[in-house]
NUMIGU-235041 format. One record per residue (C-alpha): residue in three letters; y, x, z. Coordinates in steps of 0.25 Angstrom, whole numbers, plus 5000, padded with zeros to 4 digits. Layout:
N
<res->ala&Y->Y&X->X&Z->Z>
...
REM end
This chain:
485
<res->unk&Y->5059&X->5101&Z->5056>
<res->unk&Y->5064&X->5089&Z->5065>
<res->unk&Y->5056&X->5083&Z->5075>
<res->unk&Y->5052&X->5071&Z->5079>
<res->unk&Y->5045&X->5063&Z->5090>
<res->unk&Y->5033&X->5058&Z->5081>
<res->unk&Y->5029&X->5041&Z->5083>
<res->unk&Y->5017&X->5043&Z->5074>
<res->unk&Y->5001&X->5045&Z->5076>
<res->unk&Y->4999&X->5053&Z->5090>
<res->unk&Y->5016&X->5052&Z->5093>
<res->unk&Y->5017&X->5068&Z->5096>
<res->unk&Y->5033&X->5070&Z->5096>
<res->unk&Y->5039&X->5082&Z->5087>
<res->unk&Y->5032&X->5081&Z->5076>
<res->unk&Y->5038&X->5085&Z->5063>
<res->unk&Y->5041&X->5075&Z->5055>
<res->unk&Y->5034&X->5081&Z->5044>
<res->unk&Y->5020&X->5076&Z->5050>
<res->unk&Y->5026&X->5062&Z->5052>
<res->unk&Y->5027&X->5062&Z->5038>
<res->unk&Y->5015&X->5069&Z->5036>
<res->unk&Y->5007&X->5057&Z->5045>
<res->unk&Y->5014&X->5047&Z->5036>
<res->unk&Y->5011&X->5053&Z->5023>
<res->unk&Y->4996&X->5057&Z->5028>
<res->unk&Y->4995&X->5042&Z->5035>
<res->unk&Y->5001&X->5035&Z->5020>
<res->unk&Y->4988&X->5044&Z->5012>
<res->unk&Y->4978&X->5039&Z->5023>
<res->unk&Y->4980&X->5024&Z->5024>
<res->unk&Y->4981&X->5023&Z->5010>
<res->unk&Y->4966&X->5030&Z->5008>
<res->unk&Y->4958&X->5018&Z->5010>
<res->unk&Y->4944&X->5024&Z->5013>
<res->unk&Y->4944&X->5035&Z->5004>
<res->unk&Y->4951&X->5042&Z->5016>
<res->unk&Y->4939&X->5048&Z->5023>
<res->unk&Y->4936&X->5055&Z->5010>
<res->unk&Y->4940&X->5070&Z->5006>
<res->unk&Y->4952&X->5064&Z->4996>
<res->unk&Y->4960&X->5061&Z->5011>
<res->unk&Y->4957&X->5075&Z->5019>
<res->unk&Y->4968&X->5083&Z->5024>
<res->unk&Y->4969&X->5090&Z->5013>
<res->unk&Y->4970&X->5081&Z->5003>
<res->unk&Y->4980&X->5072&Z->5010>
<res->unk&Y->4987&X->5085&Z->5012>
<res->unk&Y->4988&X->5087&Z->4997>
<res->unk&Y->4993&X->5072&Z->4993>
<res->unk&Y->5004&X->5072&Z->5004>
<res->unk&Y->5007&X->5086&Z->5002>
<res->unk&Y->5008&X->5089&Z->5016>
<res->unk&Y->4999&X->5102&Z->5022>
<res->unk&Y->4984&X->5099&Z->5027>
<res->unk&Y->4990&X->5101&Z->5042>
<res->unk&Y->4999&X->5092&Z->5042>
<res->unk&Y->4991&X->5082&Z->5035>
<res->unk&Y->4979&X->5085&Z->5046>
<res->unk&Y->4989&X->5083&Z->5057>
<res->unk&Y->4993&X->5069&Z->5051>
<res->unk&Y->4979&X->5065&Z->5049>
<res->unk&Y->4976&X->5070&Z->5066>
<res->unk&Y->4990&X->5062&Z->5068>
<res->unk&Y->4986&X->5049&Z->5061>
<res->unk&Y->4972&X->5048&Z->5066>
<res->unk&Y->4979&X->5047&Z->5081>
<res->unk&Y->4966&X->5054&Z->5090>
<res->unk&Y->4969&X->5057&Z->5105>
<res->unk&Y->4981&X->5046&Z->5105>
<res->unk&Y->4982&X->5048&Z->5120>
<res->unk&Y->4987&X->5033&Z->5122>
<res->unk&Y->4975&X->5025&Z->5114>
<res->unk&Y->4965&X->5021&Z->5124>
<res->unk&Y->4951&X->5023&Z->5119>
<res->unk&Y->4943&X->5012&Z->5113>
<res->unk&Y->4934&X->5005&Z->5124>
<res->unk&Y->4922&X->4999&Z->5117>
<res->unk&Y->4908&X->5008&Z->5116>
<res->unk&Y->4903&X->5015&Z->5105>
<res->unk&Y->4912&X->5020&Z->5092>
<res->unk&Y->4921&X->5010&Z->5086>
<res->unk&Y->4924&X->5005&Z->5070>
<res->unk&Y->4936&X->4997&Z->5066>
<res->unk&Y->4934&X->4983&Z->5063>
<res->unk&Y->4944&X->4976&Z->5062>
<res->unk&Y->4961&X->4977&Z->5057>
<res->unk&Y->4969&X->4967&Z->5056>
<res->unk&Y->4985&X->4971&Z->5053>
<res->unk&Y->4991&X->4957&Z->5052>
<res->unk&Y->5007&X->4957&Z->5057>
<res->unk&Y->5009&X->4957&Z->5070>
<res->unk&Y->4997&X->4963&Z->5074>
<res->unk&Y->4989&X->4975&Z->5070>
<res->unk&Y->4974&X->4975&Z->5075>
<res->unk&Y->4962&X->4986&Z->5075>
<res->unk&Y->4948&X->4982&Z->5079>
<res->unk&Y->4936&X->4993&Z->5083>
<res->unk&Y->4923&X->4989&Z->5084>
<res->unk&Y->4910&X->4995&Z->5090>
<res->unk&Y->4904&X->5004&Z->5078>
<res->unk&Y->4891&X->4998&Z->5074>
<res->unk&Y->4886&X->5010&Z->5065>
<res->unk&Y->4885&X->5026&Z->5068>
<res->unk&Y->4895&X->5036&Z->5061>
<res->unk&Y->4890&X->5045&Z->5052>
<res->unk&Y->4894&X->5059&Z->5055>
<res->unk&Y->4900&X->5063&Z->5040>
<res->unk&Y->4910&X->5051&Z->5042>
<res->unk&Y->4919&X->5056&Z->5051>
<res->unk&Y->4930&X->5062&Z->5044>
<res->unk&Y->4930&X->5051&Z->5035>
<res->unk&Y->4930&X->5041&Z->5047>
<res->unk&Y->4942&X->5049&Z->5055>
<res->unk&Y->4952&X->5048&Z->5042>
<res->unk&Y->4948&X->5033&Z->5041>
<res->unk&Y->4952&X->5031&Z->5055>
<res->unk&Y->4965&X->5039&Z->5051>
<res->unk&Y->4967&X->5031&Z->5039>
<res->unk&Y->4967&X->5017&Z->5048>
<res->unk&Y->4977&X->5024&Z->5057>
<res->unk&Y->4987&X->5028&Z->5046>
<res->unk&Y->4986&X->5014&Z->5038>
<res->unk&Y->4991&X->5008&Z->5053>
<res->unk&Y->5001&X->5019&Z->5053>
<res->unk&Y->5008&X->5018&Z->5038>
<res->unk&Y->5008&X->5003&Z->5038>
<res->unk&Y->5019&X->5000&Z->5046>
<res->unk&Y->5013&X->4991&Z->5053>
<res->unk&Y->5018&X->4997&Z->5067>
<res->unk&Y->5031&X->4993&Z->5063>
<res->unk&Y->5029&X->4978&Z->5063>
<res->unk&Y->5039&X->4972&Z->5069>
<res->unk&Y->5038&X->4958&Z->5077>
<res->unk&Y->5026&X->4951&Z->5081>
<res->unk&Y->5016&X->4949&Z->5091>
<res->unk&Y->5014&X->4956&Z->5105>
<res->unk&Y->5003&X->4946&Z->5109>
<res->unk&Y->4991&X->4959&Z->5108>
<res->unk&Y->4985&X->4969&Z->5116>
<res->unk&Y->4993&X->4982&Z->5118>
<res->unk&Y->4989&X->4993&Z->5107>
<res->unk&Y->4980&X->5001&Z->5111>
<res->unk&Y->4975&X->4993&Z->5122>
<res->unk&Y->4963&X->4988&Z->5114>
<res->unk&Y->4957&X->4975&Z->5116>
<res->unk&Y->4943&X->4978&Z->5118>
<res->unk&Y->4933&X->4965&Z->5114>
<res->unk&Y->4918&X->4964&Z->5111>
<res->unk&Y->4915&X->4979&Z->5104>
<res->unk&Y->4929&X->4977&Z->5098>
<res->unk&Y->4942&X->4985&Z->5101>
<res->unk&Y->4955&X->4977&Z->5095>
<res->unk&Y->4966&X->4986&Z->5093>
<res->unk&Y->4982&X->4976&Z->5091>
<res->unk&Y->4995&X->4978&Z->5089>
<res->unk&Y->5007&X->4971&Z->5087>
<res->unk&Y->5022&X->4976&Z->5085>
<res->unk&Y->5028&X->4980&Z->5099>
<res->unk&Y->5015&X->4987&Z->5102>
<res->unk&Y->5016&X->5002&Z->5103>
<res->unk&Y->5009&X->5006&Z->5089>
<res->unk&Y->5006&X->5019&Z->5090>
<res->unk&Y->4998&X->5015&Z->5101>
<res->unk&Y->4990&X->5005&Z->5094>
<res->unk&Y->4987&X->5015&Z->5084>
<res->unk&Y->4982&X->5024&Z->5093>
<res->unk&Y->4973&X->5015&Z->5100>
<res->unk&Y->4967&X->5013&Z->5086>
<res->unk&Y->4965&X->5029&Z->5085>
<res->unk&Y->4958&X->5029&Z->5098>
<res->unk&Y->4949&X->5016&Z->5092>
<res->unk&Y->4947&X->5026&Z->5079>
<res->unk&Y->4944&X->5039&Z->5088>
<res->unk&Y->4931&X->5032&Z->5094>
<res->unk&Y->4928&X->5024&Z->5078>
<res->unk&Y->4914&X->5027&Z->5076>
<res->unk&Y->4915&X->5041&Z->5065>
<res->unk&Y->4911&X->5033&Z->5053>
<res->unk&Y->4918&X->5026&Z->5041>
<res->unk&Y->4914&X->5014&Z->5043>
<res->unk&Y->4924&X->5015&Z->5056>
<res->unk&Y->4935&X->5012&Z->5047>
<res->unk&Y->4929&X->5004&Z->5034>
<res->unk&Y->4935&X->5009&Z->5021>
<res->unk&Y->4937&X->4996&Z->5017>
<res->unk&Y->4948&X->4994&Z->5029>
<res->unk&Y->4956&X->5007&Z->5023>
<res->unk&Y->4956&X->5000&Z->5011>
<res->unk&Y->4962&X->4991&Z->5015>
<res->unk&Y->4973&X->4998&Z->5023>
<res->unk&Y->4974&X->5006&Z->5011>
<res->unk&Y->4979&X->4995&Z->5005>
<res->unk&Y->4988&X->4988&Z->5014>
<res->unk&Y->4994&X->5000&Z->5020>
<res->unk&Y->5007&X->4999&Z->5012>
<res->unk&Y->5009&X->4985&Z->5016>
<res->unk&Y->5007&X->4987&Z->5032>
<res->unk&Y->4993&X->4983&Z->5032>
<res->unk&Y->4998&X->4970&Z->5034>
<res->unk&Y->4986&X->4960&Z->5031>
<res->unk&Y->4975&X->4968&Z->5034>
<res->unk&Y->4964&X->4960&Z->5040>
<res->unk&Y->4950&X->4969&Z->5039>
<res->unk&Y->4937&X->4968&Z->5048>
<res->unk&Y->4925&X->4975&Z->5047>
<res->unk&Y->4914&X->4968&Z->5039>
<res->unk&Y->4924&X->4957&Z->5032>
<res->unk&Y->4922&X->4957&Z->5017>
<res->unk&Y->4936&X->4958&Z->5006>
<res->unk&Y->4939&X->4953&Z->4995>
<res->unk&Y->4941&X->4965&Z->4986>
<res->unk&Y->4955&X->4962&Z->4983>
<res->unk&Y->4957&X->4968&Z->4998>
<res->unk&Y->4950&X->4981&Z->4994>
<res->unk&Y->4959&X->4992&Z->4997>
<res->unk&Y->4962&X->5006&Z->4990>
<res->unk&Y->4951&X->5017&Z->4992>
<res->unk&Y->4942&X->5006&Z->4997>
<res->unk&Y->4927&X->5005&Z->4993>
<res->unk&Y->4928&X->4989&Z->4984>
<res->unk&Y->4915&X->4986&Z->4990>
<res->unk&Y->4918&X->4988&Z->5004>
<res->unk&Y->4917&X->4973&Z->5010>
<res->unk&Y->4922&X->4973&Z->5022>
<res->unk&Y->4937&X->4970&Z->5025>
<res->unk&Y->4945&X->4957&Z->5026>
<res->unk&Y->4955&X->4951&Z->5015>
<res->unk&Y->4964&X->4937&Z->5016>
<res->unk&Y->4963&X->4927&Z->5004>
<res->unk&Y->4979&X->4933&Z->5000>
<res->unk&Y->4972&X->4946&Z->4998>
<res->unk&Y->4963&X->4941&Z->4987>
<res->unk&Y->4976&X->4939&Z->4977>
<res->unk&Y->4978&X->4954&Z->4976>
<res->unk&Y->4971&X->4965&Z->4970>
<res->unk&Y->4965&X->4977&Z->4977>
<res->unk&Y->4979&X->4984&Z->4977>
<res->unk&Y->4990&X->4973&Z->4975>
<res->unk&Y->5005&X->4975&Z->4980>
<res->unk&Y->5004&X->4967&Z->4994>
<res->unk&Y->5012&X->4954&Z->4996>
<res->unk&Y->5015&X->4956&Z->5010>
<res->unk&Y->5021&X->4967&Z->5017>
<res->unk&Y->5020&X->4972&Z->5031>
<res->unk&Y->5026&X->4962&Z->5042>
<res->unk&Y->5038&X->4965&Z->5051>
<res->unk&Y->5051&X->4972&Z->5047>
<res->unk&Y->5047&X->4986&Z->5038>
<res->unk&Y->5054&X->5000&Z->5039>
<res->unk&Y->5061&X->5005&Z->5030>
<res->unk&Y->5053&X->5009&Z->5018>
<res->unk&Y->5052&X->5023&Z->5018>
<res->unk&Y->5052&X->5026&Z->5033>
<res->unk&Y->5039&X->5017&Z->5037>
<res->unk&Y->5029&X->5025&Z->5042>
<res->unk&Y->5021&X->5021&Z->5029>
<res->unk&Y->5032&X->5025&Z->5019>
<res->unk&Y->5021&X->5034&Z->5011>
<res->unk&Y->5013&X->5023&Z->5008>
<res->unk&Y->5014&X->5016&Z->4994>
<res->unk&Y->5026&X->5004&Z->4998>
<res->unk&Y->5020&X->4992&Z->5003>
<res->unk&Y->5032&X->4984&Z->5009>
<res->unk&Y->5037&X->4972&Z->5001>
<res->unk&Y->5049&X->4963&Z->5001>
<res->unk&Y->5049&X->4947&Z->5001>
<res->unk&Y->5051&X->4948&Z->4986>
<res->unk&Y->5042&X->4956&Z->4983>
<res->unk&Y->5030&X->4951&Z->4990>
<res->unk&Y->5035&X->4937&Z->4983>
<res->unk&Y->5035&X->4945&Z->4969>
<res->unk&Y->5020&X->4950&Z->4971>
<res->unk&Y->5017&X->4936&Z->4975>
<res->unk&Y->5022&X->4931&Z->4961>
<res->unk&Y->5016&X->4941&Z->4955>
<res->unk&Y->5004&X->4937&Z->4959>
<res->unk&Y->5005&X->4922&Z->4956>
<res->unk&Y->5010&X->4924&Z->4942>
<res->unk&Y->4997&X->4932&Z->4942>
<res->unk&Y->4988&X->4924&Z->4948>
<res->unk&Y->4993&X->4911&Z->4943>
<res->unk&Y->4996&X->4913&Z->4929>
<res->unk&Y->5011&X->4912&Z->4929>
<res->unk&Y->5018&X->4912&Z->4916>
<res->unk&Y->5032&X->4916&Z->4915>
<res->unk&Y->5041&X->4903&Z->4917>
<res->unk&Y->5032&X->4899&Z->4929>
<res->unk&Y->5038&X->4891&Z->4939>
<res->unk&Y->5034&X->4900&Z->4953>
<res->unk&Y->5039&X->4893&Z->4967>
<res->unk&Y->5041&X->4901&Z->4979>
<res->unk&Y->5032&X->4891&Z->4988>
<res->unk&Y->5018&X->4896&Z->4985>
<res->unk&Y->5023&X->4910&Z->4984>
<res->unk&Y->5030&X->4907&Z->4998>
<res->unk&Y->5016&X->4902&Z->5003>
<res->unk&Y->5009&X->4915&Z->4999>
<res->unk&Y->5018&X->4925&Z->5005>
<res->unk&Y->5020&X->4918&Z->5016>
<res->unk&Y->5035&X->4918&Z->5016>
<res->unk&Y->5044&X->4905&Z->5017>
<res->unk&Y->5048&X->4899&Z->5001>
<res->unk&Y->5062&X->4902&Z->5003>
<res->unk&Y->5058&X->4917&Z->5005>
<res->unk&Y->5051&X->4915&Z->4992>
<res->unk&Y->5062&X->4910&Z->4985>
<res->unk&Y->5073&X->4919&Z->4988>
<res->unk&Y->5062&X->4930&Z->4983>
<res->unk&Y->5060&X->4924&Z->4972>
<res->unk&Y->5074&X->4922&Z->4969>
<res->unk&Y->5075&X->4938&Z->4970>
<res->unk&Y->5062&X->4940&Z->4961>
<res->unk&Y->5070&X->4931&Z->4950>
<res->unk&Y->5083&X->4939&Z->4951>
<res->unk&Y->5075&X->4951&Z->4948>
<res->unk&Y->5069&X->4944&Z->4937>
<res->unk&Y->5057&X->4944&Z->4943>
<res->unk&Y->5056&X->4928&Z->4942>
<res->unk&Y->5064&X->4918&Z->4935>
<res->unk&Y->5074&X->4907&Z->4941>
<res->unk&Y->5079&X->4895&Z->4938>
<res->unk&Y->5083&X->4882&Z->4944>
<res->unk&Y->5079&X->4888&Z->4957>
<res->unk&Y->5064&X->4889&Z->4952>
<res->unk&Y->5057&X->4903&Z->4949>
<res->unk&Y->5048&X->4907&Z->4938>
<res->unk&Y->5041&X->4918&Z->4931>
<res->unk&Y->5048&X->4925&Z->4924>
<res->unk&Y->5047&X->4927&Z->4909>
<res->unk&Y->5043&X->4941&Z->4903>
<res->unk&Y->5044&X->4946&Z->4893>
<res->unk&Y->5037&X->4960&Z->4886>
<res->unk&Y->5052&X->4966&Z->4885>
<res->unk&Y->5054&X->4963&Z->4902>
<res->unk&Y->5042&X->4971&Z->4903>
<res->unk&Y->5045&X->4981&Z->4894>
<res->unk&Y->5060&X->4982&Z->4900>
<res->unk&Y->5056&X->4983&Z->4912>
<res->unk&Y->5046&X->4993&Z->4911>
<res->unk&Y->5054&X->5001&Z->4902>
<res->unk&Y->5064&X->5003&Z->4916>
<res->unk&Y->5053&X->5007&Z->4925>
<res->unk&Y->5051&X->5018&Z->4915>
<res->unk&Y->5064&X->5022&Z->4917>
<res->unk&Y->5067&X->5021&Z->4932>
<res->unk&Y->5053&X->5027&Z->4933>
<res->unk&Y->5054&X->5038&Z->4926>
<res->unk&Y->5068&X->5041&Z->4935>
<res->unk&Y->5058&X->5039&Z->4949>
<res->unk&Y->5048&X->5049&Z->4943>
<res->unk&Y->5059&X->5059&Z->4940>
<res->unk&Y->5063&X->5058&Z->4956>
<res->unk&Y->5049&X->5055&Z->4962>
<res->unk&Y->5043&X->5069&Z->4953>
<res->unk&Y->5053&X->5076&Z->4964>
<res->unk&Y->5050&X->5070&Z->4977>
<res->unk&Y->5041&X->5078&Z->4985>
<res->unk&Y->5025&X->5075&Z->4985>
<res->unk&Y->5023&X->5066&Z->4998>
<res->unk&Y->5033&X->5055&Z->4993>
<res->unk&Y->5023&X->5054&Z->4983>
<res->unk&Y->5013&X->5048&Z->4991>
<res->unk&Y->5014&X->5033&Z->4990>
<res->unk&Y->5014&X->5035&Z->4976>
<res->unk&Y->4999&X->5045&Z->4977>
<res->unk&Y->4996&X->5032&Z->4986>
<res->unk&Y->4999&X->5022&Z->4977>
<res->unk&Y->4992&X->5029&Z->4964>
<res->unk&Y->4980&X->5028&Z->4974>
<res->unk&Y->4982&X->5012&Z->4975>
<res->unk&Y->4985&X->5012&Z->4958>
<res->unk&Y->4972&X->5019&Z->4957>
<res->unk&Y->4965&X->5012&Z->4965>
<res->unk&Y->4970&X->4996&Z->4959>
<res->unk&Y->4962&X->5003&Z->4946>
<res->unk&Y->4950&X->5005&Z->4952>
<res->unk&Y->4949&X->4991&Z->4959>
<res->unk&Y->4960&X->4983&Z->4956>
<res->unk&Y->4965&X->4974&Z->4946>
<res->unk&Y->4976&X->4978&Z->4933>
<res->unk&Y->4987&X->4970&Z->4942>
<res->unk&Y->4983&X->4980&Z->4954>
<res->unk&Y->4984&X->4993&Z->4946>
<res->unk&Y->4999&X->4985&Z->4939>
<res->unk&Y->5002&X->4985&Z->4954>
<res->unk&Y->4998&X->4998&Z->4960>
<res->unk&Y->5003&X->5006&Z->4948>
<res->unk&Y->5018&X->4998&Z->4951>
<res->unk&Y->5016&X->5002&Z->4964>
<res->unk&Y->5011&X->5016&Z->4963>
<res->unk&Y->5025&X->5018&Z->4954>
<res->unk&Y->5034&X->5011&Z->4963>
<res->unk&Y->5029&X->5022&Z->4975>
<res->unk&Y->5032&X->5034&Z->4964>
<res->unk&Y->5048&X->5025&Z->4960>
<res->unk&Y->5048&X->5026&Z->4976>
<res->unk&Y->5044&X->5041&Z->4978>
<res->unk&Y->5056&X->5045&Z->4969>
<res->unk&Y->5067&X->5043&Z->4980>
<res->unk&Y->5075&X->5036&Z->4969>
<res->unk&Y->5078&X->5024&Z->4979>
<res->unk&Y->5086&X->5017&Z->4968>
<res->unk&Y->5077&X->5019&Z->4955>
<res->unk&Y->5064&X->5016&Z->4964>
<res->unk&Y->5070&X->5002&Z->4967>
<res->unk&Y->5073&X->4999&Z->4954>
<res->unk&Y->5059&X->5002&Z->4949>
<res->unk&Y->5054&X->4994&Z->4959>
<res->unk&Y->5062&X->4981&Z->4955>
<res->unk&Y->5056&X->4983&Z->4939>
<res->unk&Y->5042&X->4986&Z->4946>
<res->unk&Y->5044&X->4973&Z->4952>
<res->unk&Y->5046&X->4965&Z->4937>
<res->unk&Y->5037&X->4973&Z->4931>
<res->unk&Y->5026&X->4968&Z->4941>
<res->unk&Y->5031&X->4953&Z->4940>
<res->unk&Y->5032&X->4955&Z->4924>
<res->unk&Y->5018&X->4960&Z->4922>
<res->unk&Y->5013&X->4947&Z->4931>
<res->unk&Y->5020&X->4939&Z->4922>
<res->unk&Y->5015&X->4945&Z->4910>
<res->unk&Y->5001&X->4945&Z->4916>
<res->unk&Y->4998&X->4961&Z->4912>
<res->unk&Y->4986&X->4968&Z->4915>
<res->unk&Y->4984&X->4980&Z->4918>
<res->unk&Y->4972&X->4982&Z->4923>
<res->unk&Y->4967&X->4991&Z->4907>
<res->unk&Y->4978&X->5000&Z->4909>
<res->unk&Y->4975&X->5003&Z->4925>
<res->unk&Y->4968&X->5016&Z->4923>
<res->unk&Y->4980&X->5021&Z->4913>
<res->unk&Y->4990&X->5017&Z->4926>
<res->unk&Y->4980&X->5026&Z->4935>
<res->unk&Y->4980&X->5037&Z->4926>
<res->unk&Y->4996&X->5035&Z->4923>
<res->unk&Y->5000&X->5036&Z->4938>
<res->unk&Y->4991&X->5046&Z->4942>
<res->unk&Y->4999&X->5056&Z->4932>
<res->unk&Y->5012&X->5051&Z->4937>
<res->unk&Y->5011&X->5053&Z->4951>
<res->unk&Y->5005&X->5067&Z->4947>
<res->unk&Y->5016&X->5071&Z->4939>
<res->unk&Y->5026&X->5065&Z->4950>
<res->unk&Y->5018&X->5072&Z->4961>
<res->unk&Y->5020&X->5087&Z->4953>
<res->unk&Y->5034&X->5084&Z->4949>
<res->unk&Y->5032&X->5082&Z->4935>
<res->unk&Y->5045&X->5073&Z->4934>
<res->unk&Y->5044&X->5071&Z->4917>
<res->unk&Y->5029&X->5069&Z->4917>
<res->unk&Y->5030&X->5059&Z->4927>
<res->unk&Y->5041&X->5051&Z->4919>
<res->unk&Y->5031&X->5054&Z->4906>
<res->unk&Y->5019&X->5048&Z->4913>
<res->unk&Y->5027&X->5038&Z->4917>
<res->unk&Y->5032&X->5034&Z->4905>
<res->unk&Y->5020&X->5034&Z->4898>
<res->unk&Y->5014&X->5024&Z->4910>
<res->unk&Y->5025&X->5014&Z->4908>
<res->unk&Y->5022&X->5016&Z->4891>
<res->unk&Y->5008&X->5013&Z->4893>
<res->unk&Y->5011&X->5000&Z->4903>
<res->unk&Y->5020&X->4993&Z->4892>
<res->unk&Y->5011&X->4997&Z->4882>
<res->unk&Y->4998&X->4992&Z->4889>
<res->unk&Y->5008&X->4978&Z->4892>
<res->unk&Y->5012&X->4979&Z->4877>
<res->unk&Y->4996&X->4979&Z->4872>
<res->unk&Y->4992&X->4967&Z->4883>
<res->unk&Y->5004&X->4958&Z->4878>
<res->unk&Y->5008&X->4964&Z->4864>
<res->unk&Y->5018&X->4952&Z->4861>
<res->unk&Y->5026&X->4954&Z->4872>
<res->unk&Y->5029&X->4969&Z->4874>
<res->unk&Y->5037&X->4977&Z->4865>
<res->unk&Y->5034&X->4992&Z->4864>
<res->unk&Y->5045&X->4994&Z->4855>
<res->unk&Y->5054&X->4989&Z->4865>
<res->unk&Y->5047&X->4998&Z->4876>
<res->unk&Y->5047&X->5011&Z->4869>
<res->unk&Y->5062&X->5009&Z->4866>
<res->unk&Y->5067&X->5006&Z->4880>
<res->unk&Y->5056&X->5017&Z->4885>
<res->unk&Y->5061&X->5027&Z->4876>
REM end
């Protein structure tokens, strides 16, 4: 097996690169837990048997990613055990807080509290966001911490050596008090759910009360603690983020978080999910006029930016134009059913080719069922509309069919802007879409190619259908049974 000189969690050289795959896959699983993570359903063993990789191997990354003994971290000089209370990951700096612990650590906490301190490490791993590039060096060297009145402030920026700032973490984490309260459940919620977008915007301290729009996946709703900005309020417990991570982004596929469910968005489509919104939100009818200066202002992007999106959106069909103005589009029930009617088809194609990829490429999809799962639970129907999307745009990307996967996306993105415009909710049919995806990533998972196209089929019949009894004048299930035939 080749070799390598190994740059991750304890930088041993020669490692296989099997384990570097394994501490990404393991790494994808544990930031994604939220604070379920501490309970029996993430042991070895069960990590082991979603990944498919062997228990050892699984151990070993979990040792790997938790970084004890790093030889370079200089131990945390404050007295008494420590607790987190404070993390901030806003571009160009990254920065972790201990605190004094003020309560005693029951003994039966232990292990739970250890795999939460390894699940903060991996979220900081996955995100990218030692990647950034650009910015400022104006901050103490990592792992060099800062040490104030019963605090220990832990920065980095890009330029600074990252591993090493993770490892002065780890050393913060190795003296935490034992006890769950070290690291809050509601602060792995909300990595949880910002992991796929860089965790950038994450603003938590101990003791601040959220809005419950900000309340991540796996996380207890009446947990108050946790910070949240007035532009988090718009979305629903698991909306589709606006803004991706800063600086320049590797190549998708061969970041270090290329098992989580994709998070990275282009210019156009962060201005797409902002329309989305507004047509929500605001009431727009199709043949409303939209102007690109407010959306400009939300996003924080200049109008011309907007504009030339726009202008991308409409040639997709995705708005109209004319005399240089844009407007929503008018749909019609045949669009809707046109356009479904091609995602059956190009879908059923992807789950021919993902029902033969080997188990691990399935895990954004095991991930983002978790994320569909959850919307049902706690969301709202425009959350579970979006996580299901999502949840079948990981399986469309499992598949390895570059060029078919692109093309569903494309119809994924008029779908979600049609069923804006037509103002659909989904929210009576969200336990149908939980138990629909669950059979299809089963069958995927065991190979079951044709069942997978059957389940597949039938979720799609069930969609137009449930469309077709909200808005009766408008769909034609005459029309959809002949060109789903």
């Amino acid at each position: 097996m080749t070799q390598q000189t190994h740059g991750g969690p304890g930088g041993r050289a020669g490692r296989p690169r099997i384990q570097d795959t394994a501490d990404d896959l393991v790494a994808s699983v544990l930031a994604t837990a939220g604070s379920r993570v501490g309970t029996p359903a993430f042991s070895t063993r069960r990590v082991a048997e979603l990944t498919g990789l062997s228990q050892t191997v699984v151990s070993r990354a979990f040792r790997r990613l938790r970084r004890r003994g790093a030889e370079s971290a200089e131990r945390p000089r404050l007295a008494g055990p420590l607790e987190l209370v404070e993390l901030q990951v806003a571009f160009p700096r990254i920065r972790v807080v201990f605190g004094v612990a003020e309560a005693p650590a029951p003994a039966a906490q232990r292990t739970a509290a250890d795999r939460r301190a390894t699940a903060l490490l991996a979220a900081l791993r996955v995100a990218g966001v030692g990647q950034w590039a650009g910015g400022s060096e104006e901050v103490a060297e990592p792992g060099q911490g800062r040490v104030g009145p019963g605090r220990l402030v832990h920065d980095w920026s890009p330029g600074q050596d990252w591993e090493a700032f993770l490892d002065a973490v780890a050393a913060g984490l190795d003296v935490a008090v034992p006890s769950l309260d070290a690291v809050p459940g509601d602060l792995l919620g909300l990595l949880a759910a910002r992991v796929g977008r860089g965790l950038h915007g994450v603003d938590w301290r101990r003791g601040a009360r959220r809005a419950p729009s900000e309340i991540g996946v796996g996380e207890d709703p009446g947990n108050d603690s946790g910070r949240y900005s007035d532009s988090d309020q718009a979305f629903g417990v698991l909306s589709v983020p606006e803004y991706p991570a800063p600086g320049s982004a590797p190549e998708r596929g061969r970041s270090a978080g290329r098992w989580l469910p994709h998070g990275e968005l282009s210019v156009t489509e962060q201005i797409a999910i902002a329309l989305r919104r507004e047509i929500m939100n605001a009431g727009y009818r199709p043949g409303d006029r939209i102007t690109a200066g407010p959306l400009a202002a939300t996003l924080g992007l200049s109008a011309a930016t907007v504009r030339t999106a726009m202008r991308r959106l409409a040639d997709d069909g995705l708005l109209d134009s004319a005399a240089g103005g844009f407007s929503v589009p008018a749909v019609t029930g045949a669009d809707v059913v046109d356009l479904y009617a091609a995602r059956l088809h190009v879908g059923m194609v992807l789950l021919r080719g993902v029902a033969a990829r080997p188990r691990h490429r399935m895990l954004p999809a095991r991930l983002a069922l978790g994320a569909v799962e959850a919307a049902a639970r706690q969301g709202s129907g425009a959350d579970v509309e979006r996580a299901d999307l999502q949840f079948q745009q990981e399986l469309a990307d499992a598949s390895g069919l570059e060029q078919s996967a692109r093309s569903f996306h494309a119809l994924t993105l008029r779908v979600r802007m049609f069923i804006s415009v037509l103002q659909l909710d989904y929210t009576p049919a969200a336990e149908r879409i939980v138990a629909d995806d669950r059979r299809l990533l089963t069958a995927v998972l065991e190979s079951r190619a044709e069942d997978a196209v059957r389940i597949w089929r039938a979720k799609l019949d069930n969609a137009v259908r449930h469309m077709s009894a909200l808005a009766p004048e408008a769909f034609d299930a005459e029309l959809w049974a002949r060109l789903s035939r």
